[in-house]
KEDREN-794527 format. One record per residue (C-alpha): residue number from 1; x, z, y; residue in three letters. Coordinates in Angstrom, 3 decimals. Layout:
<vonus>
seq:NUM | px:X | pz:Z | py:Y | type:ALA
...
</vonus>
This chain:
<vonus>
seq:1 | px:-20.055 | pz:-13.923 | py:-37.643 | type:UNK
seq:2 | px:-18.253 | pz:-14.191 | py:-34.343 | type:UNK
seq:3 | px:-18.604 | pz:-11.791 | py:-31.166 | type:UNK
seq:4 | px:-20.669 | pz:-12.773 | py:-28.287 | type:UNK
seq:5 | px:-17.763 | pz:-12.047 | py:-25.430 | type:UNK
seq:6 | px:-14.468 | pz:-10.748 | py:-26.005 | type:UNK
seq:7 | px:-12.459 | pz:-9.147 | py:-23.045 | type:UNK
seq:8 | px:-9.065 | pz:-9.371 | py:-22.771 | type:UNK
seq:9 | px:-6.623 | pz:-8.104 | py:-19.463 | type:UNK
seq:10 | px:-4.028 | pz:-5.227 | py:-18.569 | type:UNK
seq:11 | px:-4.360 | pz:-1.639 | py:-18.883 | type:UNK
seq:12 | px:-6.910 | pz:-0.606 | py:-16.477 | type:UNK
seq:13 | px:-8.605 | pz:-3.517 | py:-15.379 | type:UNK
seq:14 | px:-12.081 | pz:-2.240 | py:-16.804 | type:UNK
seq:15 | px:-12.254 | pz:-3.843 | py:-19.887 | type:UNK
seq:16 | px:-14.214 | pz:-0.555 | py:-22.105 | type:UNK
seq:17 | px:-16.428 | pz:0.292 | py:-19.095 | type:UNK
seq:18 | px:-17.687 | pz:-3.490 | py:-18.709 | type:UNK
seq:19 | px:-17.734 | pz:-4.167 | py:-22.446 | type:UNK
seq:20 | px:-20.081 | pz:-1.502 | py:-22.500 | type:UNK
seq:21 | px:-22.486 | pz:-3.054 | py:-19.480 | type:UNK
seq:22 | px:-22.305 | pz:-6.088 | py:-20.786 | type:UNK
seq:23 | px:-23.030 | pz:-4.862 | py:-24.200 | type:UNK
seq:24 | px:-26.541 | pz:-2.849 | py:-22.511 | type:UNK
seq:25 | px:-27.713 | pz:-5.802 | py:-20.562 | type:UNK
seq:26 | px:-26.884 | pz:-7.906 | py:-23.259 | type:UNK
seq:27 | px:-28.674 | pz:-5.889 | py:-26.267 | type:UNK
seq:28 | px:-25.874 | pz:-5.728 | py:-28.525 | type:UNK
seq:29 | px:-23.264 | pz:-3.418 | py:-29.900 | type:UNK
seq:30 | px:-19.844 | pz:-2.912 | py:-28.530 | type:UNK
seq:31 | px:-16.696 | pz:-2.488 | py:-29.810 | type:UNK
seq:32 | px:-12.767 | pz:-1.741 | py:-29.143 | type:UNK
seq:33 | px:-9.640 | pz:-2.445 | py:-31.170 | type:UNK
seq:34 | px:-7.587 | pz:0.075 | py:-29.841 | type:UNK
seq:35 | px:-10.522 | pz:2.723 | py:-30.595 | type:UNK
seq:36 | px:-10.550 | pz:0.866 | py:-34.291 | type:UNK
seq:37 | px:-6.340 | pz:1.707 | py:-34.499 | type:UNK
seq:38 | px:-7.365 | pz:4.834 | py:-33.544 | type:UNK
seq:39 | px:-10.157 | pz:6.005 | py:-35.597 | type:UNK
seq:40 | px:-8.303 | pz:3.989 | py:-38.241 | type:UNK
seq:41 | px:-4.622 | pz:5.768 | py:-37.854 | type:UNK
seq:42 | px:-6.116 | pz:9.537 | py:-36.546 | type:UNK
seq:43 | px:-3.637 | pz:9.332 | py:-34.204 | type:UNK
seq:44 | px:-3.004 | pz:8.383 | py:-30.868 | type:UNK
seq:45 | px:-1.647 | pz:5.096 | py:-29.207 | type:UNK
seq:46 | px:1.064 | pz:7.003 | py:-27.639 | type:UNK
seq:47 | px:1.613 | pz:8.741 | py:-30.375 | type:UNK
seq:48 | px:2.003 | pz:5.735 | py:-32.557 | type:UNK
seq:49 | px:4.292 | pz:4.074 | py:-30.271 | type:UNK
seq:50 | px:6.518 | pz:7.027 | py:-30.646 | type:UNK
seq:51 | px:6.319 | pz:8.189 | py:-33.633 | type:UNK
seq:52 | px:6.589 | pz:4.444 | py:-35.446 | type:UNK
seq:53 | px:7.802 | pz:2.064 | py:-32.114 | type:UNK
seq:54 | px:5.805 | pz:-0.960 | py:-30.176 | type:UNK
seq:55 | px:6.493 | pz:-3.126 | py:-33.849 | type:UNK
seq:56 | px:4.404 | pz:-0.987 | py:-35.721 | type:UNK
seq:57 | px:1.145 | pz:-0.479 | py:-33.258 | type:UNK
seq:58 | px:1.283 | pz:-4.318 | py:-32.807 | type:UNK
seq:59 | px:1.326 | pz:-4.671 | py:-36.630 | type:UNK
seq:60 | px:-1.949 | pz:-2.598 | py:-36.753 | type:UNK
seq:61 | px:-3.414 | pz:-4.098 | py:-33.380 | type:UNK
seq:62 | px:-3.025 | pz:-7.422 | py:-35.253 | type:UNK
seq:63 | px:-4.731 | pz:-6.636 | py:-38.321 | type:UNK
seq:64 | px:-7.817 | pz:-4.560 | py:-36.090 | type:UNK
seq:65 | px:-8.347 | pz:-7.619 | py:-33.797 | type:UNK
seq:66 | px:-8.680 | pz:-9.818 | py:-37.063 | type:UNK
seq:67 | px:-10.765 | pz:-7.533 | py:-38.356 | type:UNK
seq:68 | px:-13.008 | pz:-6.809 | py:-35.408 | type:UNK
seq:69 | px:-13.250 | pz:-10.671 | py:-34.748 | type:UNK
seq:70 | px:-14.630 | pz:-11.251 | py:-38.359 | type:UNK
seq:71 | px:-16.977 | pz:-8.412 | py:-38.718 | type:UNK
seq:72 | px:-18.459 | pz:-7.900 | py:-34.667 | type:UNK
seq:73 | px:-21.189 | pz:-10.124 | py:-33.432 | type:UNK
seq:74 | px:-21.554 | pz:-8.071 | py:-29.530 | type:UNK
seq:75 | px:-18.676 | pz:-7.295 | py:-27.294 | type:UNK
seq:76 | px:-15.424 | pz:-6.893 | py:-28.400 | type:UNK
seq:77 | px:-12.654 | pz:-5.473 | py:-25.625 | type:UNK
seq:78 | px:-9.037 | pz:-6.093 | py:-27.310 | type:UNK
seq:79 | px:-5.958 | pz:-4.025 | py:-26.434 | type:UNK
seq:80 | px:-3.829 | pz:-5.129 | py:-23.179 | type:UNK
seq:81 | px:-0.885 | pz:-6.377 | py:-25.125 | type:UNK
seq:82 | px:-3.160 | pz:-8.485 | py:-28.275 | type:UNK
seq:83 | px:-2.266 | pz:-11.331 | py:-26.709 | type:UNK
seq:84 | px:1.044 | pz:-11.357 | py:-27.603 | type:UNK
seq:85 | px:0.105 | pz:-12.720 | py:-30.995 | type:UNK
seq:86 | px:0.413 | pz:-16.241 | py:-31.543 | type:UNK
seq:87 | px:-1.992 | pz:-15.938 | py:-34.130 | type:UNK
seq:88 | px:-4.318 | pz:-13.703 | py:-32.671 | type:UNK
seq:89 | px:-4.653 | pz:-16.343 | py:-29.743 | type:UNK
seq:90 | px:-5.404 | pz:-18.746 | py:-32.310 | type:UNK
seq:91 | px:-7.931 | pz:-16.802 | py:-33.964 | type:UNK
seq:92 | px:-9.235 | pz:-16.617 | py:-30.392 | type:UNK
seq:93 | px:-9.520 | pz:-20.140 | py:-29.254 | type:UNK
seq:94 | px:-13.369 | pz:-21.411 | py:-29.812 | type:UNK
seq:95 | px:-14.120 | pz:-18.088 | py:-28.845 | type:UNK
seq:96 | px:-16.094 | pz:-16.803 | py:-25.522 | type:UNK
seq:97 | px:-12.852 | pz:-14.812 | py:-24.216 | type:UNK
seq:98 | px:-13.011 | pz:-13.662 | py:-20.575 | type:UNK
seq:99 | px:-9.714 | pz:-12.670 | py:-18.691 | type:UNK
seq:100 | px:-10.777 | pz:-9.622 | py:-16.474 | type:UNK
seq:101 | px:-7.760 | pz:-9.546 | py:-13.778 | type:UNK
seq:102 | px:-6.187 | pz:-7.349 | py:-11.089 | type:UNK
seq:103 | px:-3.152 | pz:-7.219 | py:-9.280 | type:UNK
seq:104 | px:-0.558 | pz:-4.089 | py:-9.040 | type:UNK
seq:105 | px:-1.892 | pz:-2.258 | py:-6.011 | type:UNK
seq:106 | px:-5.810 | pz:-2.142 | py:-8.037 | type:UNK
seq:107 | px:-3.929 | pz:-1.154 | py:-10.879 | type:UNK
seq:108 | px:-2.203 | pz:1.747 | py:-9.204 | type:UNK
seq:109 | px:-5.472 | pz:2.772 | py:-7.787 | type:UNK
seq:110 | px:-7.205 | pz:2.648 | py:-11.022 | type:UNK
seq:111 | px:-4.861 | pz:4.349 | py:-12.998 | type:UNK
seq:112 | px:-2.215 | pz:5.508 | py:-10.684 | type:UNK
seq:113 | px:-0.031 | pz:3.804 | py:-13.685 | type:UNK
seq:114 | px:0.338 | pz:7.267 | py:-14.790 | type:UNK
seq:115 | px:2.693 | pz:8.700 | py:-18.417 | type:UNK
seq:116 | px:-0.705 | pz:8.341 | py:-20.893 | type:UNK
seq:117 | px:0.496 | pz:4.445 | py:-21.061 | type:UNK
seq:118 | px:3.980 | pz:4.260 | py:-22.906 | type:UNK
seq:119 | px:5.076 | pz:0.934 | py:-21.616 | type:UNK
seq:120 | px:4.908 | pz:1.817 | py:-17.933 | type:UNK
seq:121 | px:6.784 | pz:5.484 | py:-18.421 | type:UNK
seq:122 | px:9.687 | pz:4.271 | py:-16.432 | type:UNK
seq:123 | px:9.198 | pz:2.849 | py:-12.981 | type:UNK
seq:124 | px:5.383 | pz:1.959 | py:-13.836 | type:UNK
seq:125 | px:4.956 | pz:-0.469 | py:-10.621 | type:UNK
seq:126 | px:7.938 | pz:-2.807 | py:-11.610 | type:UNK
seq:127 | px:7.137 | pz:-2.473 | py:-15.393 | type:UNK
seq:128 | px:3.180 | pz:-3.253 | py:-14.730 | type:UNK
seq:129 | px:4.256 | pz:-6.257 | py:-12.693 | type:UNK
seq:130 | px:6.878 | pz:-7.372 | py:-15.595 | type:UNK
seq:131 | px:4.442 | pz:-7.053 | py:-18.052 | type:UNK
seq:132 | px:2.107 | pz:-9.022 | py:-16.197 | type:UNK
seq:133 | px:3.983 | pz:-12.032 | py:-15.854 | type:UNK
seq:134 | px:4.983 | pz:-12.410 | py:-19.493 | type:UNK
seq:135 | px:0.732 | pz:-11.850 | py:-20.097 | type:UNK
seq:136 | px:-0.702 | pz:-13.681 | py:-17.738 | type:UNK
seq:137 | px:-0.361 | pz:-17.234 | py:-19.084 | type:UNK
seq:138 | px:-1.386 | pz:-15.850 | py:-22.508 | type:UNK
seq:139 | px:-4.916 | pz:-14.377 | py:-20.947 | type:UNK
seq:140 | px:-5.279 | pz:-17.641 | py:-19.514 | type:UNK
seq:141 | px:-4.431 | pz:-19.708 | py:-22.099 | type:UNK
seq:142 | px:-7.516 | pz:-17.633 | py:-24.462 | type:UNK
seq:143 | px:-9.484 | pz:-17.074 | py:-20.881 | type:UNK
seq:144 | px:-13.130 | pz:-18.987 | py:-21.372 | type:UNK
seq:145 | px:-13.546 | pz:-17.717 | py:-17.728 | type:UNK
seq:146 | px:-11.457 | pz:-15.366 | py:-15.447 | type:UNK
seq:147 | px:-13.389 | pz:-12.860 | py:-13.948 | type:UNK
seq:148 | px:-11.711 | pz:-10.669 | py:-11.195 | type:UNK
seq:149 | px:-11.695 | pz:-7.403 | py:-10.565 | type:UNK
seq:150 | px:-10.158 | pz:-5.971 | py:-7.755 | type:UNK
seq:151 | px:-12.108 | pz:-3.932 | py:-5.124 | type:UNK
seq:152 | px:-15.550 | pz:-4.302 | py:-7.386 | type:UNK
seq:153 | px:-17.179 | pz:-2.496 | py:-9.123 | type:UNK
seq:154 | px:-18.177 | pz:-2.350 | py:-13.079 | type:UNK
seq:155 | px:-21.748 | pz:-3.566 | py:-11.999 | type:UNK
seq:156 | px:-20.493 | pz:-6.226 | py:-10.104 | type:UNK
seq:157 | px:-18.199 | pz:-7.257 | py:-12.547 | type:UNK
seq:158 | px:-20.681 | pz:-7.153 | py:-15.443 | type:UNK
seq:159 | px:-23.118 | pz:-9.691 | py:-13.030 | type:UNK
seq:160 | px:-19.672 | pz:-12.147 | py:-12.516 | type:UNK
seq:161 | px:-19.223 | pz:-12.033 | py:-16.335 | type:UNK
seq:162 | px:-22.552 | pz:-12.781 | py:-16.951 | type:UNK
seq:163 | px:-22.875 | pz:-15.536 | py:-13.974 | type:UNK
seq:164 | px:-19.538 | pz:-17.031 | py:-15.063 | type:UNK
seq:165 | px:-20.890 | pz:-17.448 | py:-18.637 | type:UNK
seq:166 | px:-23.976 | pz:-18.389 | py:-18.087 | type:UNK
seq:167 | px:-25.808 | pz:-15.654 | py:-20.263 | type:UNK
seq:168 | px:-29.388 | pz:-13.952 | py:-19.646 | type:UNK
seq:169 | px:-29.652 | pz:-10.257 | py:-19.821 | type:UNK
seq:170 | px:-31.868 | pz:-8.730 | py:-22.337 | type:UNK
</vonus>
């Protein structure tokens, strides 16, 4: 059992509203890890991050990716930071992974890098654009396809996705 398309990117970028379009047109389920921590934990990202540090939620983000990538044949969405796993990018590579990108300014005006997101609580700009350049190599590296998404919208995304992996709609 492996998923269809898995989505990786930043904070933001679109990942749970295309995983679910592409999961529609595509006729099969969707998922998310960081809904999977959630559900699994009862408690918050944030909170988790808090409460335990960025050590711990990567711990469980680890385990729910592994999980998810065994068990979920339709779209699977992974957390921002997933990447950061060496083994979760090798647990990734044979996989169809698309790389949904954006730069700063559509992240600003998608999320207006507000407090809900507890690595960008301090100066969110310079922190998005720091976290960004330690991530971006690791999207590509997993990246099937890069599909971006700045100044489109979920529909046209989905149809790039879709175009750039050659897949019918249901």
């Amino acid at each position: 059992m492996t998923p269809l398309i898995v989505l990786v990117g930043p904070m933001g970028v679109g990942k749970s509203t295309v995983g679910h379009l592409l999961a529609e047109r595509l006729g099969v389920g969707y998922r998310d890890t960081d809904d999977d921590i959630v559900t699994g934990t009862g408690r918050s990202i944030a909170e988790i991050f808090v409460d335990e540090g960025e050590p711990a939620f990567r711990a469980l983000e680890k385990q729910a990716v592994r999980t998810a990538l065994a068990e979920h044949e339709g779209v699977l969405a992974l957390g921002g930071g997933a990447v950061l796993d060496a083994g979760t990018r090798e647990l990734l590579a044979g996989q169809r992974v698309v790389y949904l990108s954006m730069d700063v300014e559509e992240a600003v005006r998608r999320t207006g890098l507000g407090a809900a997101r507890p690595l960008l609580a301090i100066n969110p700009r310079k922190q998005w654009r720091e976290l960004m350049e330690a991530r971006r190599p690791l999207y590509e590296e997993v990246a099937t396809v890069v599909v971006a998404t700045d100044g489109r919208t979920p529909d046209e995304v989905t149809r790039s996705t879709l175009d750039a992996l050659e897949m019918k709609q249901a």
